[in-house]
N, C-alpha and C positions, 0 to 999 in steps of 0.2 A: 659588709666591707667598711673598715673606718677609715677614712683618709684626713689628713691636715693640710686645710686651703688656708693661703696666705696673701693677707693683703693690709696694707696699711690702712685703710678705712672701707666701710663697703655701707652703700647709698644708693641712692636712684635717682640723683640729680648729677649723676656723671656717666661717661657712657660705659666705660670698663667695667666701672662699681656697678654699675648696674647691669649689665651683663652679667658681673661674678653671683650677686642675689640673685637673679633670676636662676642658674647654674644650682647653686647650692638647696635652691626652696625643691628644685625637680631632683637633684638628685637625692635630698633624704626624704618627700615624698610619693616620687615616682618609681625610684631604684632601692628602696628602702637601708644607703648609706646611712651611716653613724659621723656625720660631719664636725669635725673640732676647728673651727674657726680662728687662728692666730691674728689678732686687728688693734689697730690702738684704739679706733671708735667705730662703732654700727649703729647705723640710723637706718628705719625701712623696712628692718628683718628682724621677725622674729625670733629670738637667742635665750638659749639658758645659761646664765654664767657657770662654766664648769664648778665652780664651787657648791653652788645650789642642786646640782645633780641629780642627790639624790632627792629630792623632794619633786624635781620633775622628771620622773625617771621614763616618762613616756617619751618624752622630747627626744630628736632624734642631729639638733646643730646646739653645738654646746660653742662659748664663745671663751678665749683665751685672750684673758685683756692683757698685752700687751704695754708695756712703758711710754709712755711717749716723750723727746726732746723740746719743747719752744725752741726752736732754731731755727735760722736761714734755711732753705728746703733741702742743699745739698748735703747739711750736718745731721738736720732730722734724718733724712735719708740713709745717711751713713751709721745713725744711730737706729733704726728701725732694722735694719739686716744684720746688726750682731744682737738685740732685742728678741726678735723673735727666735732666731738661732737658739740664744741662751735660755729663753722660757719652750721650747723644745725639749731640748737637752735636760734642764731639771724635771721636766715633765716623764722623761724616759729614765731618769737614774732612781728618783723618789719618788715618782707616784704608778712606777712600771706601764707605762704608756705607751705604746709601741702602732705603729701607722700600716696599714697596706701600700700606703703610697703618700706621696706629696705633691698637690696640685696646687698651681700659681699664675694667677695673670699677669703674664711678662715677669720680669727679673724681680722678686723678692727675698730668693736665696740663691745660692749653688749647691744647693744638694735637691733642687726639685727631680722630680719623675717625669712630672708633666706641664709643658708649659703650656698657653693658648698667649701667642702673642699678638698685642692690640698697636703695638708698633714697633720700628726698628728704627733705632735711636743713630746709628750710622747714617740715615739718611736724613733726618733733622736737622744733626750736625751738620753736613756738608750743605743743607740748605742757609743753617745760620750763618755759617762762614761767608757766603757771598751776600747776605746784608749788612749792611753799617752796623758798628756798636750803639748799643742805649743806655752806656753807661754803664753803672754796678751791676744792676739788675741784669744784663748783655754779660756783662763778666759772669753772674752767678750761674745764670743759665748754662752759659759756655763750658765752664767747669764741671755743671752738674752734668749733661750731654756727654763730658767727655769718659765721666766718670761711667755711667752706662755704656758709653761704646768699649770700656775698657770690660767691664762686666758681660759684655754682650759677646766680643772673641773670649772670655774664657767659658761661657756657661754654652751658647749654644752650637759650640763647633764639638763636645761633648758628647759623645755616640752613645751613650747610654739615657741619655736625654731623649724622652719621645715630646714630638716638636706638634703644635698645632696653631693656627693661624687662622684669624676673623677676615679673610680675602683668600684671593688668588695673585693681588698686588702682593700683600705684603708674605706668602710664600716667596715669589719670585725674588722677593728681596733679600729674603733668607739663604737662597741658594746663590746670588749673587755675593754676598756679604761673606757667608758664613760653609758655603758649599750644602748646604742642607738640601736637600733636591727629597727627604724625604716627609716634609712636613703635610700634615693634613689639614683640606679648609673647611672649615667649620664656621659657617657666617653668623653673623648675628637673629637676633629674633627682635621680635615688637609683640607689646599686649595688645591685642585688638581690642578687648574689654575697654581697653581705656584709652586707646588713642583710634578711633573711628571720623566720620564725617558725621556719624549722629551723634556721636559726644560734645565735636565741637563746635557745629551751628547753634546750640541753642547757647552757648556762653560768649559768644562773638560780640553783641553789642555791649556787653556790661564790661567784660574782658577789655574793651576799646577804650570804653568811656574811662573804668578804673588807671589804664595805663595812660590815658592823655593824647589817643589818639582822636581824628572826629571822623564822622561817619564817611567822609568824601574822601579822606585817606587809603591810598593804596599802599600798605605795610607791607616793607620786605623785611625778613628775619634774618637770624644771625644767631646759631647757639655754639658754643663750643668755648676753650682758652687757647691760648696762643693764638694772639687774635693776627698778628703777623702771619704766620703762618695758615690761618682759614683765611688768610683772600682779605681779611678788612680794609687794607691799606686800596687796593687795588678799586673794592668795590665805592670806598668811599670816592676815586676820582668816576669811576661808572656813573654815579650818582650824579655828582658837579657838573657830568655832560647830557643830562637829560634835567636843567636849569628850571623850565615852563611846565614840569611834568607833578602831578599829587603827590608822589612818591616819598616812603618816608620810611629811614630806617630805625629797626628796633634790634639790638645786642645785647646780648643774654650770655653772660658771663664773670670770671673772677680775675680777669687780668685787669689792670689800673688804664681808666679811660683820660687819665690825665696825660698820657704817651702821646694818644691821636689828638687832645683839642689843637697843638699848633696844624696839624692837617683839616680839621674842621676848621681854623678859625681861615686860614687860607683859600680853603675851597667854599667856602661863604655857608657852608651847612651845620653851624652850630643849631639852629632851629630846625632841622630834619632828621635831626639822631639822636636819640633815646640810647642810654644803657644803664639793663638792670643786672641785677646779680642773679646768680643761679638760683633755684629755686627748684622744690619736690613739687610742686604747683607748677609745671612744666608744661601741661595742656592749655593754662590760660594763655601762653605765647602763641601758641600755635591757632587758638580760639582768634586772637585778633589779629592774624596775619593774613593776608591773600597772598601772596609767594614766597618760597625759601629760595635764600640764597647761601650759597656753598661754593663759593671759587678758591679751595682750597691748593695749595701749593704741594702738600702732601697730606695723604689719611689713608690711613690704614681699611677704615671702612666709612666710617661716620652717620654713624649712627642717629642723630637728629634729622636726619637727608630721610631713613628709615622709618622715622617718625610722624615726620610731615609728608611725607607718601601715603600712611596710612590712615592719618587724618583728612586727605582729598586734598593739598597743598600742590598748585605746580611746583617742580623745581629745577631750580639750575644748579645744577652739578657737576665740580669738574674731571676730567678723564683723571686726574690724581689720584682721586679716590677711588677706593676700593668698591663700594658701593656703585659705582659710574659700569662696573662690568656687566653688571646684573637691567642697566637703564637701557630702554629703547630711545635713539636720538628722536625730539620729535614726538614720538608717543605718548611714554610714559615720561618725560624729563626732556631738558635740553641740556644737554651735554656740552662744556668749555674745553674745548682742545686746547685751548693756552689761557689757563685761570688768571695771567699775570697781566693779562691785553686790556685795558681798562675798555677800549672801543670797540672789541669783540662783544664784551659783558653788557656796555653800556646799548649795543644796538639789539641783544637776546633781549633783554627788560623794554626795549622802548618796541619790541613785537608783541611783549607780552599786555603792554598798558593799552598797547592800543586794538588788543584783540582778543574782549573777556571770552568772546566764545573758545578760542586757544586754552586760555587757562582752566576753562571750565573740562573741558575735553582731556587736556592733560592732567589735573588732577582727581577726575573719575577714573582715567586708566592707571592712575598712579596708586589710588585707593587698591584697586584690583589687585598689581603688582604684590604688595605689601601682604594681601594675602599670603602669599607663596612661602613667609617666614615666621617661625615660629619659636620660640624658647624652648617649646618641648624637645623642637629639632634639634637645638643646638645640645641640649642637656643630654638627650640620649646618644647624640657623637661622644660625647666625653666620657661617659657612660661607658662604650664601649672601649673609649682607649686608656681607660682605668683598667676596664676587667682584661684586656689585652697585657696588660703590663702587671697583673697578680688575676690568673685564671683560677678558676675557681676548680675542686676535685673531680 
């Protein structure tokens, strides 16, 4: 089967991107697809530039470099969906190139077959609305949000469209939004190869020392962008309210930490927050952490929550997320019914500081949990709603 998956870059230090690699590596060699890759950059993944073809003619994910704009995200964006379209399209008239199908994470054209949506952008929006403006950046977002939710009623209320979803949140969201009642959930996966509790004890004090923590430090985490949006605002006053506690946060991301210092500089925590940038070196965060935190506002699944489960990490996770369905309260996770409470958050952490046996308990059963997913699984659901959508003789 040869299908054309499309994404604007595909990596392993983001959770989509890397969900789409993981997808693409099982389907051409698990399912033995002929994978053509539309991207403007790949990092992480093995690729043969479709020019070079024939020289690797074993290879079975050819890559379609794509153009890219230097622009504000919402022009790149807008320049990335007539891009790939147009290098399509010459692909099918001069070089007779013809697809079984077109698979995409979330909206990167309107003539997909198959989507797997990682979020619903109608629901961001109506979260952004009820916070204050941040300025241009507030502006651009706003615009580009809106620009999605416009893309979003025409592509997914499309009945020739087979719909699929990394939750059972973000289905319901789909049939809320869009009437879709018929989307399949397909959750995510984690390598256990490399994200375990044996991989990351033994990199935890060097890990600590390299980032600037010290050994008396009780490091809570933080990965994701939109850091509005994952709870930061929230958990940095969590913080402010456990004053006498070790506690110290580390963020791990691409949004501008210049937004939060007047919050830091107010809640007296300039000195307890660390933020680094993202990074394919994604284990050493989690090597120096002893809990994740996730009081996200919305997520579709969230995927680092996923992560740090199966590195032995407690974590607090809010009922938002998608990922929260799958957590026992208590158990395996502690669960935020209102991620927005700062004293809700701040009293879950001042149970966990003062109760290693707790965290030790919650992040062995959480190691367990993480078991339970896998990338194979995800690969072979799509697998099947490929061959559902071009069955074979």
């Amino acid at each position: 089967m040869r299908i054309a998956v499309l994404s604007p870059f595909v990596d392993r230090r983001h959770g989509t991107e890397r969900s789409l690699a993981e997808i693409v590596e099982r389907l051409a060699s698990r399912h033995g697809y002929e994978i053509h890759l539309y991207s403007q950059r790949v990092d992480d993944l093995q690729v043969t530039l479709f020019e070079t073809r024939e020289r690797n003619s074993s290879r079975r994910i050819f890559w379609h470099r794509v153009p890219y704009l230097p622009a504000p995200h919402l022009f790149a964006f807008l320049f990335w969906m007539f891009a790939n379209r147009f290098c399509r399209l010459f692909d099918r008239w001069f070089r007779h190139l013809h697809f079984d199908a077109v698979f995409s994470p979330g909206i990167n054209a309107t003539d997909a077959d198959l989507i797997l949506a990682h979020v619903v952008f109608h629901r961001l929006r109506e979260l952004q609305q009820k916070r204050s403006s941040d300025g241009l950046r507030g502006l651009h977002r706003s615009l580009y949000y809106r620009l999605l939710c416009f893309l979003e009623n025409h592509v997914y209320r499309g009945r020739e469209l087979r719909l699929a979803a990394v939750s059972t949140h973000t289905a319901l969201q789909l049939a809320q939004y869009f009437g879709r009642r018929d989307t399949v959930v397909v959750p995510n996966g984690v390598d256990l190869s490399i994200f375990s509790p044996a991989s990351r004890l033994p990199l935890r004090d060097s890990t600590r020392q390299k980032l600037g923590f010290s050994p008396d430090d009780i490091v809570l985490l933080l990965i994701g962008n939109d850091w509005c949006n994952k709870g930061l605002p929230t958990l940095l006053e969590a913080i402010s309210l456990l004053n006498h506690s070790p506690l110290r946060l580390c963020v791990v991301g691409s949004d501008a930490a210049a937004a939060f210092l007047p919050q830091l500089q107010s809640l007296h925590l300039s000195d307890r927050v660390k933020f680094f940038a993202e990074s394919s070196e994604i284990l050493a965060f989690y090597a120096a952490a002893d809990i994740y935190a996730a009081p996200s506002l919305e997520d579709s699944f969230n995927l680092p929550v996923l992560e740090a489960m199966a590195c032995g990490l407690p974590v607090l996770v809010s009922s938002m997320a998608g990922i929260s369905e799958y957590i026992a309260n208590g158990v395996d996770g502690v669960l935020l019914q209102d991620p927005a409470d700062p004293s809700a958050l701040a009293a879950s952490l001042f149970l966990l500081l003062q109760q290693p046996e707790l965290r030790r308990s919650l992040g062995e059963n959480a190691a367990r949990k993480a078991m339970q997913f896998s990338w194979d699984h995800q690969a072979d659901a799509i697998h099947r709603l490929l061959s559902d959508l071009h069955p074979g003789p």
